[in-house]
Backbone as CSV, one residue per row, in Angstrom:
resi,resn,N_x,N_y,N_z,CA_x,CA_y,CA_z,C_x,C_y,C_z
1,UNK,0.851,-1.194,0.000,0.000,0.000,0.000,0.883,1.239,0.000
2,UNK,0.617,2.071,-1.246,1.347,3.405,-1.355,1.746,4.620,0.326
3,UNK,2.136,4.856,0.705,2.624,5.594,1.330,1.838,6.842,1.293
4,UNK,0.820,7.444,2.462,0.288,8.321,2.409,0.480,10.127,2.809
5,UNK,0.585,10.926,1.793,1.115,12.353,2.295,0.362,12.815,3.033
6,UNK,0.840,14.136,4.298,0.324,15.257,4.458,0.985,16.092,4.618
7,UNK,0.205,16.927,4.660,1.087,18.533,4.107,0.395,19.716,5.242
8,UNK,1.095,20.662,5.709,0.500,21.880,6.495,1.403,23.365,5.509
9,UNK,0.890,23.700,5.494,0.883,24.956,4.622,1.690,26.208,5.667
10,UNK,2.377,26.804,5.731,2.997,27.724,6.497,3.160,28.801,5.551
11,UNK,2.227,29.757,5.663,2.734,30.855,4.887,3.434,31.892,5.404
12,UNK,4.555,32.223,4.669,6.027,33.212,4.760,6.078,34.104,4.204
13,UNK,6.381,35.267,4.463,7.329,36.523,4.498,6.219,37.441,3.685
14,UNK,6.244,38.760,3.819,5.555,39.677,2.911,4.505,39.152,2.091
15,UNK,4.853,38.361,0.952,4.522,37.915,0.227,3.560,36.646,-0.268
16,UNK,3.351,36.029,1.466,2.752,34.997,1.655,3.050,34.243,1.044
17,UNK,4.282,33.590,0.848,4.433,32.239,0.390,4.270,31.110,1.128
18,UNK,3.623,29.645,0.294,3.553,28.743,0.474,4.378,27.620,1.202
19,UNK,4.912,28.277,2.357,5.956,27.416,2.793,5.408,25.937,2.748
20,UNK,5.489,24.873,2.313,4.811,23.596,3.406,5.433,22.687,3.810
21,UNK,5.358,22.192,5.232,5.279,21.434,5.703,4.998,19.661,4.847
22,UNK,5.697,18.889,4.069,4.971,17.726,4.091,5.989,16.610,4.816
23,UNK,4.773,15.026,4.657,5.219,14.147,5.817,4.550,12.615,5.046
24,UNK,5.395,11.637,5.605,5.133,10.290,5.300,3.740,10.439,6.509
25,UNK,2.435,9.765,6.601,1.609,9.742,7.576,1.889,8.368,8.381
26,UNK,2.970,7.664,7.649,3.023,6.211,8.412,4.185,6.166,9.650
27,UNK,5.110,7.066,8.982,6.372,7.231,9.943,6.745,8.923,10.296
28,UNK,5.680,9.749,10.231,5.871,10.882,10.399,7.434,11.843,10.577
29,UNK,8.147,11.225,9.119,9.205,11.372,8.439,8.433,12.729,7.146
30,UNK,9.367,13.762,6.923,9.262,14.999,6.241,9.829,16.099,5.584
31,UNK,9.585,16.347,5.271,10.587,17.409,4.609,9.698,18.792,4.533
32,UNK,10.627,19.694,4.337,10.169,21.443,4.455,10.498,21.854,3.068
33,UNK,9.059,22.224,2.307,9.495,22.873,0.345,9.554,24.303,0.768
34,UNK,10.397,24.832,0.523,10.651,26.161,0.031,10.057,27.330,1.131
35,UNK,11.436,27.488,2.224,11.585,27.743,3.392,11.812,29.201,3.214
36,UNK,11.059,30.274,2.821,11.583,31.494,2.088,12.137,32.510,3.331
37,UNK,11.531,32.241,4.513,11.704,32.780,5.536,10.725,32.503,6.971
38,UNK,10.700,33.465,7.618,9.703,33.168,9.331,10.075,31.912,9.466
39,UNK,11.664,31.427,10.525,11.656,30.461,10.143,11.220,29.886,11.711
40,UNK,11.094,30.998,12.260,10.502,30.109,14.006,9.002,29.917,13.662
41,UNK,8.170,30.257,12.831,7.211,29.661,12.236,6.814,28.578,11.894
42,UNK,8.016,28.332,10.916,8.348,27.241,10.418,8.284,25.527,10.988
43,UNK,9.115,26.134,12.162,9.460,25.437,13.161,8.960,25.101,14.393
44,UNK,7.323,25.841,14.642,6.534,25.587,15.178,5.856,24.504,14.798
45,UNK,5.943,24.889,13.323,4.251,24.181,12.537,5.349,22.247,12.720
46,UNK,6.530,22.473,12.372,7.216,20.986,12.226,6.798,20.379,14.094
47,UNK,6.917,21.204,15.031,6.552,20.345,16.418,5.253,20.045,16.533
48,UNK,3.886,21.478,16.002,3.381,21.602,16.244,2.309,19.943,15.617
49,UNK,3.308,19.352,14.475,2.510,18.327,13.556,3.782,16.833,14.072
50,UNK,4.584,16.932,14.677,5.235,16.042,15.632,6.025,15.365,14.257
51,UNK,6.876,15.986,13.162,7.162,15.623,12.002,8.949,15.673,12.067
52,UNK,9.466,14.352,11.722,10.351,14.447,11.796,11.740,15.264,10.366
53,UNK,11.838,16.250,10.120,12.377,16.842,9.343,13.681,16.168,8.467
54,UNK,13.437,15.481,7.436,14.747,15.037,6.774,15.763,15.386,5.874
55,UNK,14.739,16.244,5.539,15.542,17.255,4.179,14.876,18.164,3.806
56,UNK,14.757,19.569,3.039,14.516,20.741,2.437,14.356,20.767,1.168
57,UNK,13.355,20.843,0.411,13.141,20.882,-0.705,13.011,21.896,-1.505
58,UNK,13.249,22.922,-2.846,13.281,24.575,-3.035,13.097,23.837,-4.863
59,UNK,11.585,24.372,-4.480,11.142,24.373,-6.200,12.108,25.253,-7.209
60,UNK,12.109,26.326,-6.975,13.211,27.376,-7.473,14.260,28.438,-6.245
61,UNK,14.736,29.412,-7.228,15.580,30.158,-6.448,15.112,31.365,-6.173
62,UNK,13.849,32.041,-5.836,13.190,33.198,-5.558,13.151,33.679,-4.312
63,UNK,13.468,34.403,-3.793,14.034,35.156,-2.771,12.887,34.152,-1.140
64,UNK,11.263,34.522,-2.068,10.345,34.573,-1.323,10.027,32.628,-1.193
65,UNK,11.102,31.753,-1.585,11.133,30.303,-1.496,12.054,30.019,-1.002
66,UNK,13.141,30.985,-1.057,14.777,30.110,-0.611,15.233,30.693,0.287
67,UNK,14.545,32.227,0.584,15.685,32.558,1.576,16.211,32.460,3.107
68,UNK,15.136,31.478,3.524,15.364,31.110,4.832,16.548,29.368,4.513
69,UNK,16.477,28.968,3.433,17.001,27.773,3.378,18.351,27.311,3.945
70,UNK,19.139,28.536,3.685,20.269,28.066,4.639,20.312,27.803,5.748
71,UNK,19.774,29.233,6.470,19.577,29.182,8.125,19.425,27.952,8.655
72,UNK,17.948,27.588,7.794,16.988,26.766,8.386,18.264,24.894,8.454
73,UNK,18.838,24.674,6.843,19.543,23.506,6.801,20.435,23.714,7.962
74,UNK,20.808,24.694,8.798,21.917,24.855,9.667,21.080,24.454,10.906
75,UNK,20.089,24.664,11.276,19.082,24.643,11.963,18.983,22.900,12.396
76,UNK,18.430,23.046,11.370,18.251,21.158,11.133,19.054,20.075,11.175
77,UNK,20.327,20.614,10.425,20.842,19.782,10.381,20.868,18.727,9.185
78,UNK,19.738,19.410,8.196,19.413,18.232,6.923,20.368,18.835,5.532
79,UNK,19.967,18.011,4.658,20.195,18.551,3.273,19.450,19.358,2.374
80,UNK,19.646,19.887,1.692,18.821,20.671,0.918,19.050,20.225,-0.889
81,UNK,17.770,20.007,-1.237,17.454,19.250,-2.626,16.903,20.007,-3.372
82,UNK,17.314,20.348,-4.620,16.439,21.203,-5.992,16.782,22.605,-5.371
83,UNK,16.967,23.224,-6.620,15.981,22.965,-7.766,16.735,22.955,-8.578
84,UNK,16.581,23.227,-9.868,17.222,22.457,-11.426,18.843,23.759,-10.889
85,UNK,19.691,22.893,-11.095,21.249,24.523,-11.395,20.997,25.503,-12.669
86,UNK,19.623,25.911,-13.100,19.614,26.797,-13.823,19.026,28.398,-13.088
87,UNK,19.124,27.538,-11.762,18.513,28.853,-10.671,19.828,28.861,-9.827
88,UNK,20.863,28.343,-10.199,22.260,28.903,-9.452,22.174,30.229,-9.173
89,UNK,21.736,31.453,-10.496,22.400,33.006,-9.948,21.244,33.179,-9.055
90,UNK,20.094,32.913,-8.745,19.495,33.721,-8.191,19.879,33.194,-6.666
91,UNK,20.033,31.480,-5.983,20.512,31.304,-5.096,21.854,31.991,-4.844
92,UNK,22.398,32.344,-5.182,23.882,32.751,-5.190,23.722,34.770,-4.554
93,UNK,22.277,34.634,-5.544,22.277,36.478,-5.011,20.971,36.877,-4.032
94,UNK,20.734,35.372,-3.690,19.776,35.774,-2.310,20.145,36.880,-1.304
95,UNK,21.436,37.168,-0.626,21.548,38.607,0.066,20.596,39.753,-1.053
96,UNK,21.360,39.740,-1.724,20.795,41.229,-2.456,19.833,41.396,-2.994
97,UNK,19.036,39.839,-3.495,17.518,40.353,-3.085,16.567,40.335,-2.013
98,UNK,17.022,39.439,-0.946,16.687,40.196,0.494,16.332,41.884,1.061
99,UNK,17.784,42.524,0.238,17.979,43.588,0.698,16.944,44.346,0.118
100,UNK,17.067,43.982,-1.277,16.148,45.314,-2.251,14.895,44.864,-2.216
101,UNK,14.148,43.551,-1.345,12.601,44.015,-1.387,12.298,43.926,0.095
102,UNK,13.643,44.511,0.778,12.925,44.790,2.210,12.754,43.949,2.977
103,UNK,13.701,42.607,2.995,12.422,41.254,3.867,14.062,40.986,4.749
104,UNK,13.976,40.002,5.777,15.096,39.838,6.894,16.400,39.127,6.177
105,UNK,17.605,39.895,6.043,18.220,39.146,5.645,18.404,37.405,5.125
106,UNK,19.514,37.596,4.445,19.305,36.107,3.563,20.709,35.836,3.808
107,UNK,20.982,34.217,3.057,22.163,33.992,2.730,22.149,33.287,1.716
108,UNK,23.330,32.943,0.862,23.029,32.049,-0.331,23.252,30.926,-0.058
109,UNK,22.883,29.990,-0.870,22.338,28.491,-0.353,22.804,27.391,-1.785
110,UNK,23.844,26.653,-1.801,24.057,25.977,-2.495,23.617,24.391,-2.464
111,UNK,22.582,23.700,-2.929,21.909,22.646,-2.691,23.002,21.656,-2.356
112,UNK,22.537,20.441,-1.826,23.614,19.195,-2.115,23.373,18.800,-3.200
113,UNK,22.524,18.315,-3.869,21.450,18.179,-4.732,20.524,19.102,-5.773
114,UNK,21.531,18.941,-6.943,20.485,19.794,-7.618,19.754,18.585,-8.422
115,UNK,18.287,19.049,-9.081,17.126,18.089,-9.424,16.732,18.682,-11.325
116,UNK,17.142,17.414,-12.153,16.413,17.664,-13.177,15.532,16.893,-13.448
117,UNK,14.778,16.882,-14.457,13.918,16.168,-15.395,14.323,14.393,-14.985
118,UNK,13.262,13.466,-14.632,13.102,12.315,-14.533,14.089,11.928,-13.293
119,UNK,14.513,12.827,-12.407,15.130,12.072,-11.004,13.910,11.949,-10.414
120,UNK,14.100,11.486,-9.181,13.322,11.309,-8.093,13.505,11.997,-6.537
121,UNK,12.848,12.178,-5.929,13.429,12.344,-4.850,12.399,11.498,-3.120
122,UNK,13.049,11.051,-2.475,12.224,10.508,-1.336,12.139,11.487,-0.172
123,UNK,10.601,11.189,0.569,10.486,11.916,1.480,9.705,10.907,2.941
124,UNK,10.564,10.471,3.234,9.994,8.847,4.146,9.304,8.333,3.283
125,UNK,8.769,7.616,3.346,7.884,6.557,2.380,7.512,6.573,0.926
126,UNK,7.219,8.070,0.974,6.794,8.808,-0.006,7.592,8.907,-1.592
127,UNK,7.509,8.901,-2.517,8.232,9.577,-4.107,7.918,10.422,-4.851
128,UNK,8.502,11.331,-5.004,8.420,12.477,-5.674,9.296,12.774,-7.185
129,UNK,8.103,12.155,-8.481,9.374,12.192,-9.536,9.207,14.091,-9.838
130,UNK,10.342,14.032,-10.706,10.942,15.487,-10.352,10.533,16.055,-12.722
131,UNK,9.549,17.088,-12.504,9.718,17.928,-13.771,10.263,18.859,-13.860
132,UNK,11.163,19.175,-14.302,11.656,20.364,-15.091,10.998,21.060,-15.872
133,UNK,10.269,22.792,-14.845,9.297,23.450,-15.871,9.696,24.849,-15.515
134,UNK,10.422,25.113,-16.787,11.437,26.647,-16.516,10.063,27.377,-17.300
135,UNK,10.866,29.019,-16.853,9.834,29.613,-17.600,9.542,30.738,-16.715
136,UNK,9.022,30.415,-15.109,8.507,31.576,-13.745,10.061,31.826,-13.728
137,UNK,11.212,30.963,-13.860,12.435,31.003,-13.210,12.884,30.180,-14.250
138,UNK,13.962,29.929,-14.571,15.021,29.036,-15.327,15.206,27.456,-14.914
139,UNK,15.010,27.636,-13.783,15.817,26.297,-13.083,14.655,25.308,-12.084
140,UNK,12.859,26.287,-12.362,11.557,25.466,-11.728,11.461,24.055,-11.877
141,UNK,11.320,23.759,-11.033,10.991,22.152,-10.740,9.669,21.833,-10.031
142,UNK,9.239,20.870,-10.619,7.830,20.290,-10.358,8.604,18.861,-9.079
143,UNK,7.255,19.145,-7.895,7.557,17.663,-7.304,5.997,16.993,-7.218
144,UNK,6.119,15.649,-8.235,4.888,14.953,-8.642,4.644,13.571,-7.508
145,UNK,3.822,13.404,-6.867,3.875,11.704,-6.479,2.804,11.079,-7.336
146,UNK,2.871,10.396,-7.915,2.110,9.610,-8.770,1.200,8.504,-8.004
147,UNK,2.041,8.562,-6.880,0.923,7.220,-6.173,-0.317,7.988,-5.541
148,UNK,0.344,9.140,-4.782,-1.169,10.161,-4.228,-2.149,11.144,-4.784
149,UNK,-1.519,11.043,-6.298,-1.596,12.004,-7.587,-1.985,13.332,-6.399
150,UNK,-0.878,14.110,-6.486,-0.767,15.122,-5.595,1.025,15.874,-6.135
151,UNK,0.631,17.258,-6.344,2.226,18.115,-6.963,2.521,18.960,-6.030
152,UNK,4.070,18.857,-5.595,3.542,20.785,-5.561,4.403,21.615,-6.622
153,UNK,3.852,22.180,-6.864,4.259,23.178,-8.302,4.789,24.617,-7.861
154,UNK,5.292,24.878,-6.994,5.690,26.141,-6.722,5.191,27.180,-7.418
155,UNK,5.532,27.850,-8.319,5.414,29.248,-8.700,5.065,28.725,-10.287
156,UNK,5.078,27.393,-10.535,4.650,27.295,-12.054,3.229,27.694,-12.721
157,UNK,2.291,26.894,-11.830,1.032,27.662,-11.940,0.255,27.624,-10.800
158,UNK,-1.312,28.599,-11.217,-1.588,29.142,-9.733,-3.084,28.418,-9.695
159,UNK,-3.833,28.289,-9.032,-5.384,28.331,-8.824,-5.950,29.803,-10.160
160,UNK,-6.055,29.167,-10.999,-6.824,30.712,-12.230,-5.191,31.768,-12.645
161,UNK,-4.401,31.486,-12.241,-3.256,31.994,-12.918,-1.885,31.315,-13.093
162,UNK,-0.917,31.760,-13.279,0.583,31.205,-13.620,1.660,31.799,-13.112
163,UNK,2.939,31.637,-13.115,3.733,32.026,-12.416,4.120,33.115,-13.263
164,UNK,4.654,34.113,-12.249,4.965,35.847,-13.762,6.581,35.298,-14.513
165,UNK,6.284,36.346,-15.579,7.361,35.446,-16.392,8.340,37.156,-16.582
166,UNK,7.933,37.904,-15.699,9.122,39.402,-15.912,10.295,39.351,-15.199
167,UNK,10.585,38.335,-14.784,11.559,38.284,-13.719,12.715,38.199,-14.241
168,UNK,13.851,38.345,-14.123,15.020,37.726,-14.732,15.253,35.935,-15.038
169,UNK,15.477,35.854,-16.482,15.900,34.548,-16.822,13.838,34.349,-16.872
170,UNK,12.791,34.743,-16.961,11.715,34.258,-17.103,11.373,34.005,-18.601
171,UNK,10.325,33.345,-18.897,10.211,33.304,-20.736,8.442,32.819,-20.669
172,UNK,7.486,33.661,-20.970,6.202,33.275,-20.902,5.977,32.179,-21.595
173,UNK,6.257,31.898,-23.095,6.432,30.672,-24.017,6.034,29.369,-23.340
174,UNK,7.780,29.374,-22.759,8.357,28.392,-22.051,7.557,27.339,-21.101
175,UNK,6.650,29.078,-20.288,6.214,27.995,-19.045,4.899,28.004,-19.480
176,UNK,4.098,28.897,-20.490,2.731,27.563,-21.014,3.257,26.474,-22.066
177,UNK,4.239,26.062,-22.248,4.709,25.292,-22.948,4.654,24.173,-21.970
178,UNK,5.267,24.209,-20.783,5.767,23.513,-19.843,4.642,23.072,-18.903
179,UNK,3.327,23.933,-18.882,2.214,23.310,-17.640,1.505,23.026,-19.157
180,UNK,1.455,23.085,-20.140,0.639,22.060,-21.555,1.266,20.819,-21.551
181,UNK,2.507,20.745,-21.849,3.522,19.101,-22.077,3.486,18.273,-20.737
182,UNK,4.168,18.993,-20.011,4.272,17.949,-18.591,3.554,17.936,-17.765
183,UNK,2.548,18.877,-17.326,2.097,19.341,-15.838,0.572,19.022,-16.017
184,UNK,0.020,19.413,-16.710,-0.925,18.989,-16.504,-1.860,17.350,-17.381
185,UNK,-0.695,17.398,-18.225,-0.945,15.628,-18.624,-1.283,14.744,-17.698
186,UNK,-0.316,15.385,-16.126,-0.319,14.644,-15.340,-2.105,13.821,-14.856
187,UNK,-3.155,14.563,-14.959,-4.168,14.485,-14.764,-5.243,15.264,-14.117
188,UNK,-5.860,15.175,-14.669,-7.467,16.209,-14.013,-7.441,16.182,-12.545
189,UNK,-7.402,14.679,-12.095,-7.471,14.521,-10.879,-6.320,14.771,-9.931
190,UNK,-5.112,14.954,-10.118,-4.263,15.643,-9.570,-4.237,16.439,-8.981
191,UNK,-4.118,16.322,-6.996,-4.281,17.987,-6.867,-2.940,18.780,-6.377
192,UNK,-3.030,20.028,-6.470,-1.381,20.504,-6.115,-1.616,21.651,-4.951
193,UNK,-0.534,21.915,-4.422,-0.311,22.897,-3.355,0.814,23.990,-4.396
194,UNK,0.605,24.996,-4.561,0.775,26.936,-5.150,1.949,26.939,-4.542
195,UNK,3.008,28.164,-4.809,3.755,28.868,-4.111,2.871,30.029,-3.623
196,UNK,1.588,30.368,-3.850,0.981,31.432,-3.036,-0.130,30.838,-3.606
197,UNK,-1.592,31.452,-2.375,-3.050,30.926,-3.056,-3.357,29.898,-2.387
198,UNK,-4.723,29.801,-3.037,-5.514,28.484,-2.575,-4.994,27.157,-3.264
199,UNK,-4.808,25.690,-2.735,-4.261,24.772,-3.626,-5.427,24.374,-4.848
200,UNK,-5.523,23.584,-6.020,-6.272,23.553,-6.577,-6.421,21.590,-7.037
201,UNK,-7.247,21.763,-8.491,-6.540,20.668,-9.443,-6.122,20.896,-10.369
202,UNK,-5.380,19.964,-11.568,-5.163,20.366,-12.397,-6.152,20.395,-13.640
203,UNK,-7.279,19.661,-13.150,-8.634,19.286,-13.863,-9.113,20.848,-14.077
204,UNK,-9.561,21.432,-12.868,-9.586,22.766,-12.809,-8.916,23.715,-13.466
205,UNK,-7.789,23.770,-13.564,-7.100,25.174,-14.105,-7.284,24.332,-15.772
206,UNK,-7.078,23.033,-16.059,-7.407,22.971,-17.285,-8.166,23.361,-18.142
207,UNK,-9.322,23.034,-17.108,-11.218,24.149,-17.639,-11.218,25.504,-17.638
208,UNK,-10.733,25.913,-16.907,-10.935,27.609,-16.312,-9.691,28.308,-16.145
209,UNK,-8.269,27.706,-16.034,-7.508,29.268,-16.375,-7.516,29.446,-17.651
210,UNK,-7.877,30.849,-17.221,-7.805,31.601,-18.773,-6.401,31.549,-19.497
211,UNK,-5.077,31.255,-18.565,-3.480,31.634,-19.306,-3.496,30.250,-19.881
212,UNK,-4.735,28.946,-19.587,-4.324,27.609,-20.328,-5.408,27.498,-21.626
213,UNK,-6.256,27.954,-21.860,-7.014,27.747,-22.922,-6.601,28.101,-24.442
214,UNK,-7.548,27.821,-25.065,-6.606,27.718,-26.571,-5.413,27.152,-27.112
């Protein structure tokens, strides 16, 4: 019998990002996606759900996903996994975008593990195969489990929108290219957890976002 997820949602910094919390439910073994900051927050919600923390997961390199990641791996004590090395500069210049949108210092954060297209990654019990969907960022990564049909998609797409594509290294093309081919093939019934927002399906944004039609 597949290995069952849960997830607690911690939202971080200014910007309300999607920190979450997920966990094997059999061995309450877990990992933390995209730790952007508030990290005694963070670190409530991990006692507060009695979850044992194994590793750090960072869909991309955006200030408002990564920049607590170092602290926090120092914290912990774990490793830190993803996202694709095509988000090297922006991990690398986490101080200085800390600085210029105002939020608590940062540091830069070099993964143990960087994640492309068709790896995997484990999270206690759990599997997470890994897409490569540039486009919000260069170096976005999808984490899929196929057994719980459940993603989380960071900043790729949203509940009725998509991830912005003005950013440096972004390409609009790219990433409806990328939630048409890979992401949402995955299935209707698929549901995912946002880098910001309500979580959705992918059945849903298939019908009704307007950035997927036509």
């Amino acid at each position: 019998m597949p290995a069952t997820p849960r997830a607690a949602i911690v939202p971080v910094t200014p910007f309300q990002q999607n920190c979450t919390l997920i966990w094997d439910d059999a061995t309450k073994v877990g990992a933390v996606v995209d730790p952007g900051g508030d990290l005694d927050r963070i670190e409530a919600a991990i006692r507060a759900q009695g979850v044992k923390v194994e590793k750090i997961l960072l869909t991309h390199g955006h200030i408002d996903h990564a920049g607590g990641a170092a602290e926090l791996k120092e914290r912990l004590g774990v490793p830190v996994e993803g996202p694709h090395d095509a988000d090297k500069f922006l991990l690398d210049s986490l101080p200085v975008a800390a600085e210029s949108y105002g939020l608590e210092p940062a540091r830069p954060i070099t993964p143990d593990r960087w994640l492309n297209e068709g790896d995997s990654v484990t999270v206690g019990g759990l599997t997470f195969d890994i897409l490569f969907v540039p486009g919000h960022s260069p170096g976005s990564v999808v984490f899929v489990s196929r057994d719980a049909r459940f993603a989380l998609v960071g900043d790729v797409v949203f509940q009725g929108s998509i991830g912005r594509t003005d950013l440096p290294g972004g390409n609009h093309e790219q990433l409806i290219r990328g939630i048409k081919d890979k992401v949402l093939p995955l299935g209707d019934d698929v549901a995912f957890i946002p880098g910001h927002g309500p979580t959705g399906t992918l059945g849903q944004e298939r019908q009704t976002n307007p950035f997927l039609q036509g």
